[in-house]
N, C-alpha and C positions, 0 to 999 in steps of 0.2 A: 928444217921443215919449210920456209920458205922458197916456193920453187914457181910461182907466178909472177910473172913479168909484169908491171905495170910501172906505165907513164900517165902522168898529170901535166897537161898542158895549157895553157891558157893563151891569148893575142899576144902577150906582153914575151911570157918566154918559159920554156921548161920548166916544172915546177917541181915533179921528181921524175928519177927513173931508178926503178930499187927491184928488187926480188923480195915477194911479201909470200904470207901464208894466203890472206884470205882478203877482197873490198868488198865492202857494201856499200854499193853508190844508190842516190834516193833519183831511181826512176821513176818519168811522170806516171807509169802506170804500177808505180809500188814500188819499197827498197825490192835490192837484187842482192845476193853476194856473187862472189866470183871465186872459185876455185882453180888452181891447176886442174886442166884437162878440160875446163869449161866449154858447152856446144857455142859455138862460133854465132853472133847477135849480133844489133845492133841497137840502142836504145837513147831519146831521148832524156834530158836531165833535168829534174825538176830544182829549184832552188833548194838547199839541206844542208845535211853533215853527211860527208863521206866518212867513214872509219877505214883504215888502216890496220888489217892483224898481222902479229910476227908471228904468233901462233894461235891455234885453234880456241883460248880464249884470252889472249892478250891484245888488249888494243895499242898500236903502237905512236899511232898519230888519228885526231880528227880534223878534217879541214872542212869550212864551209863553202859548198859550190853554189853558183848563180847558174843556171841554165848550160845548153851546151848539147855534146853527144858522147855515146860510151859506143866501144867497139869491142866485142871483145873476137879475137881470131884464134890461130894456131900459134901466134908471137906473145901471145896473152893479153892484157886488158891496157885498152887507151882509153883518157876520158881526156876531154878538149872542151873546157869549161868558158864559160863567156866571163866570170869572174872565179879566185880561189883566193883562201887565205885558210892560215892556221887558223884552228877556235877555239 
């Protein structure tokens, strides 16, 4: 089930690049998730907890982010954090 592309970036260095089911990153204007097939955005990043799903209700990792920007395209979802760490 996992078939959205997402990279976690940060200044320092790649933090993941994986094939997930589902992210919810906490954008300044409200969490988001992000699906395979997601309309193409771009959105600023408030400080939070991203989650990670491998499936439809399994979290597979939480990280917390500091600021930043999410993109999400046709390649799938990039988030380019100003800080990241596991929570």
């Amino acid at each position: 089930m996992a078939d959205l592309h997402f990279e976690l970036v940060t200044p320092e260095k790649l933090l993941r690049s994986e094939e997930v089911y589902m992210v919810v990153v906490p954008g300044t204007e409200g969490d988001f998730g992000v699906l395979a097939g997601h309309a193409p955005f771009m959105s600023t990043v408030r400080t939070g907890e991203l989650a990670i799903y491998s499936g439809p209700t399994t979290v597979a990792a939480r990280i917390h982010v500091e600021g930043g920007f999410a993109e999400v395209n046709e390649r799938g979802l990039t988030v380019l954090a100003e800080k990241a760490e596991e929570a």
